[in-house]
C-alpha positions, 0 to 999 in steps of 0.5 A, spaced: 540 427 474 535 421 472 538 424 465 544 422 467 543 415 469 537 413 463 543 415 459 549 411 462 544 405 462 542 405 454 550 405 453 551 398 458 555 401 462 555 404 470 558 411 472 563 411 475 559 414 482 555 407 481 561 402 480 564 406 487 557 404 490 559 398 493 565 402 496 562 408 498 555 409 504 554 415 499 547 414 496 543 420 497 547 425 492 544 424 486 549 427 480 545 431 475 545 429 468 547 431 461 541 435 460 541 437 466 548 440 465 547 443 459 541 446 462 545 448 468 551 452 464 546 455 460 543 459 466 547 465 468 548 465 475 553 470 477 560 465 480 560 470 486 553 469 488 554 462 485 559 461 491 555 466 496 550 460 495 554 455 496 558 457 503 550 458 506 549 451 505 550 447 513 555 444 515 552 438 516 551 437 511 558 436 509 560 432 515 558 425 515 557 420 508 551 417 512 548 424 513 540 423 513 538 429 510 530 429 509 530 426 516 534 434 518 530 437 514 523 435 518 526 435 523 527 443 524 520 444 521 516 449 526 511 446 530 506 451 526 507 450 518 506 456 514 506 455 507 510 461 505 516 460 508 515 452 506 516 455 499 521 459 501 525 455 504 524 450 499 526 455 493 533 456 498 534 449 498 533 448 490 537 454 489 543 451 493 542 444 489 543 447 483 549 451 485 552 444 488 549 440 482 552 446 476 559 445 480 559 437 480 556 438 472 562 443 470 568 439 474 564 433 470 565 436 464 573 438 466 575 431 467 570 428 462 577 427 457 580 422 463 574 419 465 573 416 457 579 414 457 579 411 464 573 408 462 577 405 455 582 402 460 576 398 464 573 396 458 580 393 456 580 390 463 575 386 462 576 382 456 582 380 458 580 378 465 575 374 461 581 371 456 585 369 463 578 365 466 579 361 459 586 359 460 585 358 468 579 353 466 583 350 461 590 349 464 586 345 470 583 341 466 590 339 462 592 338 470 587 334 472 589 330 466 596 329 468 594 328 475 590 323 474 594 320 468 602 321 469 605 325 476 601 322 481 605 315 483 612 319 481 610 325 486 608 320 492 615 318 492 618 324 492 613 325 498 615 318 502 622 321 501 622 327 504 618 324 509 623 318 510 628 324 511 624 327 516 623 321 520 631 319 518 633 327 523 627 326 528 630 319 529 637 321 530 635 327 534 631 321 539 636 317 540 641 323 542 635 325 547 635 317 549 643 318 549 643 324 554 638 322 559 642 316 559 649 320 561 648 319 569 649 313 569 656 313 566 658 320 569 656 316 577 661 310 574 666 315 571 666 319 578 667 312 582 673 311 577 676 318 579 676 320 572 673 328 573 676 331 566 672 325 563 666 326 567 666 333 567 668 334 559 662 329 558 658 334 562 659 339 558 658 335 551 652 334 554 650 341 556 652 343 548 647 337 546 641 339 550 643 347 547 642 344 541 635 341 541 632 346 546 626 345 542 623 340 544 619 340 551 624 334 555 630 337 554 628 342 559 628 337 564 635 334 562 639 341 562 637 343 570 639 335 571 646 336 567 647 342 571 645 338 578 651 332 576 655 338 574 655 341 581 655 335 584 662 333 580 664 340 582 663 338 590 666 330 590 672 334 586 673 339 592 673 333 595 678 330 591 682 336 592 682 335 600 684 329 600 691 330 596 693 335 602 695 328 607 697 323 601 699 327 595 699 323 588 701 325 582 695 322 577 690 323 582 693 331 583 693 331 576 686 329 574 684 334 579 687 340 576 686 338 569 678 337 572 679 344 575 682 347 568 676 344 564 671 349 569 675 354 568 675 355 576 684 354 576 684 360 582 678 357 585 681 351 586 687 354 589 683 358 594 680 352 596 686 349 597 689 352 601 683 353 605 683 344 605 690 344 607 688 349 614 683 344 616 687 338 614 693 341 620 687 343 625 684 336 623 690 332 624 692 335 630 685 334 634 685 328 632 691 325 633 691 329 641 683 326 642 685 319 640 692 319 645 687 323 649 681 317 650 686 312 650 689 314 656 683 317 659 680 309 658 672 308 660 671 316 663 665 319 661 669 326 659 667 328 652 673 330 650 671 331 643 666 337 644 673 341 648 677 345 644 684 344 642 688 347 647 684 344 653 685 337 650 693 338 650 692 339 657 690 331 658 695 329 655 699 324 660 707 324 660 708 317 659 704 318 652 707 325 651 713 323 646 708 318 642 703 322 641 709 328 640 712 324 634 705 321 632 703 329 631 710 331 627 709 325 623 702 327 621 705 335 620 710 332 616 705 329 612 701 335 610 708 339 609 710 334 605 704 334 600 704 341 600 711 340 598 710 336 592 704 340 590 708 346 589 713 342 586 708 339 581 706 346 578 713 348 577 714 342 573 707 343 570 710 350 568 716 349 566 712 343 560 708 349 558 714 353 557 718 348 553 714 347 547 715 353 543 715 360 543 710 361 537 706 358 542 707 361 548 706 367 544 699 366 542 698 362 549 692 366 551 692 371 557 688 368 561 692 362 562 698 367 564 694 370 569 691 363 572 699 361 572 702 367 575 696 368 581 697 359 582 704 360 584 704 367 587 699 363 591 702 357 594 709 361 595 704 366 599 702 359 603 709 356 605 708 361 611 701 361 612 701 353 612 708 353 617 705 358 621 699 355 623 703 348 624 707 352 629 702 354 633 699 348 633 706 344 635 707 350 641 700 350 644 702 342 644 709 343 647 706 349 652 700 344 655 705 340 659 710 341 664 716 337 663 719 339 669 719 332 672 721 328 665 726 323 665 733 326 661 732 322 656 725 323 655 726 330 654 732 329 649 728 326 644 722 332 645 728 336 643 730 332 638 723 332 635 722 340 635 729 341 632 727 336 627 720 339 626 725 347 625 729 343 621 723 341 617 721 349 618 727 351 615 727 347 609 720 348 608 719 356 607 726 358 610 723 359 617 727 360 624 720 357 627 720 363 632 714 361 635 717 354 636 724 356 639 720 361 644 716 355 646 721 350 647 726 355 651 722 356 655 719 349 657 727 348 657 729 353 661 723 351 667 725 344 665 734 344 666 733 348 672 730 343 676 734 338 673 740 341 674 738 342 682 737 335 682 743 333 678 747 337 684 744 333 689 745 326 685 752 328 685 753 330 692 750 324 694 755 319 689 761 323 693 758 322 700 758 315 698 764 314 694 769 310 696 774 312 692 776 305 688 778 305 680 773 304 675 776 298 670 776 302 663 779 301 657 785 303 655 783 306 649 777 309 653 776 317 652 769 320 652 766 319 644 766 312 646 759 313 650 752 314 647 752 321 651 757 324 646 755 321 639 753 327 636 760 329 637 762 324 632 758 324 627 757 331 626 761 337 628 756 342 627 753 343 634 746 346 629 744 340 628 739 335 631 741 328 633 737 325 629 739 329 624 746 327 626 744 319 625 742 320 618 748 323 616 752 318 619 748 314 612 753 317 608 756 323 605 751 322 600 745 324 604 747 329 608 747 333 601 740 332 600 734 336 603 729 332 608 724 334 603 728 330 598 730 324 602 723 322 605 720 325 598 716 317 597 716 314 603 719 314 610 719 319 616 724 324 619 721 324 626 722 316 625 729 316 625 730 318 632 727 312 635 731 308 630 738 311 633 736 310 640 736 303 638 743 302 636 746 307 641 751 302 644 757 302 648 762 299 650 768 302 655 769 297 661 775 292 661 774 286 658 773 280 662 779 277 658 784 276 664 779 273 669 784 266 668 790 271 670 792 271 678 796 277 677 790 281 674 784 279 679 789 281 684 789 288 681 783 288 681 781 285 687 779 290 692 775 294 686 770 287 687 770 286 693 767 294 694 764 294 689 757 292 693 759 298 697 757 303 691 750 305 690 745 302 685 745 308 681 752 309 679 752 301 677 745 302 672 749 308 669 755 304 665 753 296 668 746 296 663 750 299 657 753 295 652 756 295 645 759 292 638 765 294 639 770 288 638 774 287 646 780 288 647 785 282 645 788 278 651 795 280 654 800 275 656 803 274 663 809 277 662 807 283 659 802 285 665 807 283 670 812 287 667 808 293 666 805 292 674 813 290 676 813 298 677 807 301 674 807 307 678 813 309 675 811 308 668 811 314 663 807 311 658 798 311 657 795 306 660 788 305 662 785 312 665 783 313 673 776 315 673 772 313 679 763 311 678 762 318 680 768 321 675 763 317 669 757 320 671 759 327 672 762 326 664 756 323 662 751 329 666 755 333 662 755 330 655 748 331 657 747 338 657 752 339 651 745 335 647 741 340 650 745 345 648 747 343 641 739 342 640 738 349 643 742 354 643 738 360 646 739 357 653 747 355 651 750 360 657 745 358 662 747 350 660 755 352 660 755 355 666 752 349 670 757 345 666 762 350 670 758 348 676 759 341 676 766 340 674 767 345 681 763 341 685 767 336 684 774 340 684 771 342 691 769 336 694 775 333 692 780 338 696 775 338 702 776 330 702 783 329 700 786 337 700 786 338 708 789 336 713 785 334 719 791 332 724 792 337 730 797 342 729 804 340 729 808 340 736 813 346 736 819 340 736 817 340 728 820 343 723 818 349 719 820 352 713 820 359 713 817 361 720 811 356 719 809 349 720 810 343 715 803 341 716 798 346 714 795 348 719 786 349 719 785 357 718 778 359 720 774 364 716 768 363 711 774 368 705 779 363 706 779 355 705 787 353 708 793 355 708 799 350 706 806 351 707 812 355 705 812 350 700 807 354 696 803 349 695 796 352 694 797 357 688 794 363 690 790 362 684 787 355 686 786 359 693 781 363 689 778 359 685 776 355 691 773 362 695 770 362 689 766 356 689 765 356 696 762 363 696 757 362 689 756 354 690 757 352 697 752 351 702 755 352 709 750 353 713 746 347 716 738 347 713 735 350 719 740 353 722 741 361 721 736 361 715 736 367 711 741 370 715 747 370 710 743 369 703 736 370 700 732 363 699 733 364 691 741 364 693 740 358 698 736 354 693 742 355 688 747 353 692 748 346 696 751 342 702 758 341 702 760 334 700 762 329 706 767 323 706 765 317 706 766 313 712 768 307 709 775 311 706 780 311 712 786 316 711 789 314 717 792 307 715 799 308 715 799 302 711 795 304 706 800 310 706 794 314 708 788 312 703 794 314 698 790 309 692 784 313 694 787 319 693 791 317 687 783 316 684 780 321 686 785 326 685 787 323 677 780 323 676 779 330 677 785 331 672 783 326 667 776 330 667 780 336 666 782 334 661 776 332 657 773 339 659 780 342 655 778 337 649 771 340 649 772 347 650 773 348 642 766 345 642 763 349 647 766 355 644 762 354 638 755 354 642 757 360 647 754 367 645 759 372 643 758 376 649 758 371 654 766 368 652 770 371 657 766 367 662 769 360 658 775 363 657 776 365 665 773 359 667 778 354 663 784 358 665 781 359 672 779 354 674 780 347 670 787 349 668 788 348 676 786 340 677 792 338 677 794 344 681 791 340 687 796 334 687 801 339 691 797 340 698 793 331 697 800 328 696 804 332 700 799 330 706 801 323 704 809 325 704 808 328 711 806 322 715 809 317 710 816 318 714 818 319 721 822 326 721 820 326 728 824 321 730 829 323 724 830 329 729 831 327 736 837 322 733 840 327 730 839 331 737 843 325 739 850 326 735 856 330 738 857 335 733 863 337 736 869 332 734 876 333 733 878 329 728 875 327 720 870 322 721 870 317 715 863 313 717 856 316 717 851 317 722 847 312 724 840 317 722 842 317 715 841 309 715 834 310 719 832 315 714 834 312 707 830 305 711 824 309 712 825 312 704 825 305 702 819 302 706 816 308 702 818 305 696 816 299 698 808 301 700 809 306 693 810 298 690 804 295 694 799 301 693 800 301 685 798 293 685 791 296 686 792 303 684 796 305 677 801 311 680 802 315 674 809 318 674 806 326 675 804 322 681 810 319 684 814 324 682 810 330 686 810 323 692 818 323 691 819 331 691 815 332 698 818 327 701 825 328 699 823 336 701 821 334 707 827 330 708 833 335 707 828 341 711 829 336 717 836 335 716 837 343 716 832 343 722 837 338 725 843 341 724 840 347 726 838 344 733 846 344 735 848 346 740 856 345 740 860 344 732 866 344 730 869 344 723 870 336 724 863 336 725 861 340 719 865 336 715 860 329 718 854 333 716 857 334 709 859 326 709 853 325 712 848 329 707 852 325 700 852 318 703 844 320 704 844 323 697 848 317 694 844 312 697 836 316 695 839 317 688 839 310 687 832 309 689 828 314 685 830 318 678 827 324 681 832 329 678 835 334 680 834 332 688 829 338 691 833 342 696 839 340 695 842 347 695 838 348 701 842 343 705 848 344 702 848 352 703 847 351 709 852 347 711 857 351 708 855 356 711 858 355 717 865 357 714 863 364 713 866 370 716 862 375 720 861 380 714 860 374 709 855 372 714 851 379 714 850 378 707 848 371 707 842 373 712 839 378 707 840 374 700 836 368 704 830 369 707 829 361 706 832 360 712 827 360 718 830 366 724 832 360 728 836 356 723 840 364 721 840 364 728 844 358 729 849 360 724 851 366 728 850 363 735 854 357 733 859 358 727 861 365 729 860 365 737 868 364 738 869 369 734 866 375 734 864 380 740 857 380 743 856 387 739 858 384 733 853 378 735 848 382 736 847 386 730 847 379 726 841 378 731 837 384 730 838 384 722 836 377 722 829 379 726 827 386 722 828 380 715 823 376 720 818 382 723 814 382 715 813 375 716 810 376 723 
């Protein structure tokens, strides 16, 4: 191995294990020389031993480049030397150095091409790393010079500009930081200014600035402060967005969405919304109940703030009920109304999006569509929502009062508010506000039941204190002309609300527009009322125009003179009340004087005859059809007290005028039929009197009248006999019978007995008659379906009968007015039985044509105070003169003895009566002309013939037939002849009995 190396240094260069030396930590393998190779190869080793020799070598010695091999060898040394085997060992060692030395030498010499042409590469390496050091040495040289020389100024200016450049972006970068971190300052201004688009697209621009220079340390901090503006510009414009629910604006509105849409939140803006409009209702109500609630509570200590709603409506007092009422609805409008307009702002939103193309709305993206169709699906979802909720609040409010002690008026208007707030309802989602309607009706079916009780007790009280004196109207009066009929005039619909009413009486033009489109920028519908309240005037009192005119004060003369007799309430009702109607024009003297020359006569309309008490029953019932027109649920409740007021009036009228109270007539009288001419009281709770045989009472007027006794009239006295005859809940629904006032005097003949009392009191019921039949229509519009038999029953039953009642209160007067008593023993004082043909009357029939005119006369005398209308005088005249020739029947039929002489007398007598009574009426044809007539020529019938007249007139009472056969036919027929005419003439009689 020295060999090797010795050799390797004579030639200048280093083995290949030598320049790998700094590379590798094998030191201690010494590789064999060229010599030694040689000497290697030359000995003839046996490669099988050879390799046997090879394989006995340690491991170890194969294992780590850092192996110490001298150090191992000693290491195994026995503790006791022994020379042989030292050698021997060491003669091993060499035998395996040699083994590994010839194997290194033979793979030396194997690879000894490529390791001399390696090593020619080195060489060659070498010198031209030696020729590269020269060029390196010399190109810095040359470089220095030209640094130092030419490029040294030129590159620091290159070197400034891009610094300068640098600097240029850094600033800008800087001053952009600058720019953001002042942005707080204008978004704080632009949000006072309410531009949140503006505020919100600078925040965003901002936010993708701070992105953008995220690398610097202080951008950082600006971003979590840009998304604090931001969520503090998210809550002031949810704060925005609430206050559109009371007082919507179209800029504000718009700036709030456009703000919303920039955030991308459309839906989240309109759940929220929705939500603001909820609390907008439950704050509005609250507050405006707590502030009436306070107002009236005055200095209490009671914290109303901390009670709930429907506890709070419980203090409301009734003199703040309708104000805070119409203040509740105004402010319910004001919410409806905004969310009105909101809806309406989307859906001309919708439509400019639409417009534009449809290339556009092709590409317009789903999103958007999406946010469209959940925006408008959302708000007609919250039409309902909203209106319920204002229901419920509006009924809590309605049920936390008891309005059975409101003023009529009061609760009209509480009524008219409700029906506007359903008719905004309606309008509004297209509700039949249930809610509303079963919360008014009850209060309305608690409130009419006392009210009704109480009218009945009012009415009875006007009638026992009426006196029955003429209510000075106009002679165009008729009932739209009062305040309580209005709502008839200006709509005819009956769904209507009055104030509803008041609005269509503008012009046609409004009544086409909806509430919502009328008060669309300002006003309120839950004003009008209050407004129409104001102009409600009338004016249906005669004008005082002829107050210079003697013969007008005479007329109504006793109407003042009486008028401090009539009760203060009956005044407030018209007196107050006035209008701008234009009074009627003065009339002359002679037309007023000729019109009152025979006024009772008169066939042509003039003022109508109503009394106070007649006006206020039109009034009452002009009353409850406004509460019907408002609510109908109680429409057959309010028409069957409507019937019950006209009854009652119809009731007292016939107990005060219709009955006769004087005692039974004396037998000396004469009767018709078998029964006395004056109606005679009948005892017994199923029958009320019974009248002549003039059939003066229909039988459908005498059941009509069982039946307001039975179902209305009270007979029983409070206290006496209580809960024998009815229940208390039918006794509470029932009321005394009216008494006449004492001040009404019938029994004045010259006053023809209260004649102008009873011409009022009974032409006032037929004037009210007819008002019920103008109404009827009306009323049958508002009346359900199945309750219409009821109307139709009571109009034929019942109002169809007022003018019936004239018969039984007239013929009163026609029955006292003339002295048929004395008319009779006259006649008993003619001699019957002449002998010859008189050519001069009998003094009785100038006595009786005297009493008709004295009749005439005080017809002439009442009708200066009182209008006798020509139905009235007409009916006067026919009892009178009924009465009249039934006396003379009754006359003739007292003779004792006659002869044909005397017939041919009775028959002067009765045509000089009859010329003479023609000529003081115009009645035509005379009554019971025939009767007297027939009569009278009766006597002339043979005895057959007068069998057969007995049986044809059943007319005649059993006495005058009697008479006929008695005196006519007694002288000539036989006593058996006489007697079967008797007793035909008593079996026509026996039914009767």
């Amino acid at each position: 191995m020295q060999k090797i190396k010795s050799l390797m240094a004579r030639q200048g260069l280093k083995s290949p294990q030598e320049s790998m030396a700094d590379l590798s930590p094998v030191e201690n393998l010494r590789i064999p020389s060229t010599e030694e190779m040689r000497e290697l190869r030359q000995q003839p080793i046996d490669p099988q031993a050879e390799q046997e020799i090879i394989d006995s070598i340690e491991e170890v010695y194969f294992s780590n480049d850092s192996f110490d091999m001298v150090r191992h060898e000693l290491e195994k040394l026995p503790p006791e030397l022994n020379l042989q085997e030292l050698e021997e060992y060491r003669d091993k060692l060499k035998r395996q150095q040699a083994a590994v030395s010839k194997r290194v030498a033979d793979l030396i010499l194997e690879k000894q091409p490529s390791y001399v042409k390696e090593l020619e590469r080195v060489t060659a390496l070498q010198t031209n790393l030696q020729l590269a050091a020269v060029i390196c040495t010399n190109a810095r040289r040359q470089l220095r010079v030209s640094k130092e020389e030419f490029t040294e100024a030129s590159l620091g200016l290159l070197a400034n500009q891009r610094r300068r450049q640098l600097l240029t972006g850094l600033l800008k970068s800087l001053r952009t930081i600058k720019t953001l971190q002042r942005t707080d300052v204008r978004l704080s201004e632009m949000l006072e200014e309410e531009d949140y688009p503006g505020a919100i697209q600078l925040c965003l621009e901002c936010q993708k600035a701070a992105s953008t220079f995220k690398h610097y340390s202080c951008i950082s901090e600006l971003n979590s402060k840009l998304q604090d503006t931001l969520e503090q510009i998210e809550e002031q414009l949810d704060v925005a967005l609430s206050r559109t629910c009371k007082h919507f604006d179209v800029l504000h509105y718009t700036k709030v969405q456009k703000a919303y849409t920039l955030l991308g939140k459309t839906q989240t803006a309109m759940d929220q919304l929705h939500m603001h409009f909820t609390q907008a209702i439950h704050n509005t109500v609250f507050q405006v109940v707590l502030g009436y609630v306070e107002l009236c509570a005055g200095n209490a200590d009671t914290k109303f703030q901390k009670m709930q709603y429907k506890d709070l409506c419980t203090h409301i007092t009734l003199d703040s009920y309708i104000p805070c009422l119409t203040d509740l609805c105004k402010a319910l409008w004001e919410v409806m109304l905004s969310y009105h307009r909101t809806m309406q702002w989307h859906e001309e939103h919708d439509k400019q999006k639409a417009v534009p193309s449809q290339d556009d709305a092709a590409g317009e993206p789903d999103e958007l569509t999406v946010d469209r169709s959940y925006v408008k699906k959302k708000l007609e979802h919250g039409l309902t929502r909203i209106w319920q909720d204002v229901q419920l609040k509006v009924k809590v409010y309605i049920l936390g009062t008891d309005m059975s002690n409101f003023k009529y008026d009061d609760f009209i208007v509480v009524l008219d508010v409700i029906s506007r707030l359903m008719q905004v309802g309606e309008e509004f989602c297209g509700s039949k506000s249930e809610v509303l309607q079963e919360s008014i009706k009850r209060q309305s079916v608690n409130y009419f039941k006392n009210y009704h009780r109480a009218r009945l007790e009012e009415l009875r009280m006007f009638l026992e204190n009426e006196t029955w004196e003429l209510c000075p109207v106009k002679s165009n009066f008729n009932i739209a002309q009062l305040h309580e009929f209005k709502f008839m005039g200006q709509c005819r619909s009956p769904s209507v609300s009055p104030s509803r009413q008041a609005a269509s009486s503008a012009g046609p033009a409004l009544e086409e527009l909806s509430l919502f489109q009328q008060y669309h920028q300002d006003g309120n519908p839950f004003e009008m009322h209050i407004e129409h309240k104001e102009e409600e005037t009338e004016d249906v009192l005669a004008s005082n125009g002829y107050e210079s005119d003697e013969l007008e004060k005479s007329v109504y003369q006793d109407y003042d003179d009486s008028d401090s007799d009539v009760p203060d309430e009956l005044k407030q009702d018209y007196v107050d009340e006035q209008t701008g109607d234009a009074p009627l024009k003065s009339v002359s003297r002679e037309t007023i004087r000729s019109k009152k020359k025979s006024d009772y006569n008169l066939s042509k309309a003039s003022a109508p005859i109503l009394t106070n008490t007649t006006l206020n029953v039109i009034r009452l019932v002009g009353k409850y059809m406004q509460m019907m027109n408002i609510l109908k649920p109680i429409a057959f409740d309010v028409i069957h007290c409507v019937s019950q007021l006209f009854d009652y009036y119809l009731y007292a009228v016939y107990t005060f005028f219709g009955r006769n109270d004087m005692p039974v007539p004396s037998p000396s009288l004469p009767t018709y039929g078998g029964r006395e001419t004056v109606p005679a009281r009948v005892v017994g709770p199923a029958c009320l009197y019974e009248s002549s045989g003039l059939g003066l009472i229909s039988s459908r007027l005498r059941t009509t009248l069982n039946r307001i006794q039975e179902s209305l009239i009270d007979m029983d006295p409070v206290g006496e006999n209580a809960g024998v005859h009815a229940p208390p809940e039918d006794r509470k629904e029932k009321v005394p019978s009216p008494h006449l006032s004492q001040m009404v005097i019938l029994t004045d003949s010259g006053t023809l007995y209260g004649l102008a009392q009873r011409v009022v009191a009974t032409e006032s019921l037929v004037f009210l008659a007819e008002q019920f039949e103008s109404l009827q229509s009306h009323l049958d519009t508002m009346m359900p379906a199945a309750k219409k038999p009821f109307l139709q029953q009571f109009y034929s039953q019942t109002v169809s009968t007022a003018s019936e009642l004239r018969k039984p209160i007239y013929w009163i007067v026609a029955a006292k007015a003339i002295d048929y008593e004395q008319m009779l023993l006259m006649m008993a004082g003619v001699k019957w039985d002449i002998k010859e043909i008189m050519s001069q009357h009998n003094v009785y029939v100038d006595v009786l044509l005297k009493e008709f005119e004295q009749f005439n006369k005080r017809l002439g005398d009442v009708s200066r105070h009182v209008r006798i209308p020509l139905p009235v005088s007409n009916v006067l005249w026919e009892h009178c003169i009924r009465l009249a020739n039934r006396t003379l029947v009754e006359g003739y039929a007292n003779v004792k003895k006659c002869s044909n002489e005397g017939r041919a007398l009775m028959q002067l007598d009765f045509q000089q009566f009859l010329m003479k009574l023609e000529k003081l009426t115009d009645l035509r044809p005379i009554p019971d002309k025939e009767f007297v007539e027939t009569y009278i020529k009766a006597y002339y019938l043979t005895e057959n013939d007068m069998e057969q007249f007995i049986k044809n007139h059943r007319e005649y009472s059993m006495k005058q037939l009697a008479n006929l056969v008695n005196v006519c036919l007694g002288s000539h027929i036989n006593k058996k002849a006489r007697q079967k005419l008797l007793a035909a003439i008593d079996d026509i009689d026996r039914p009767k009995r």
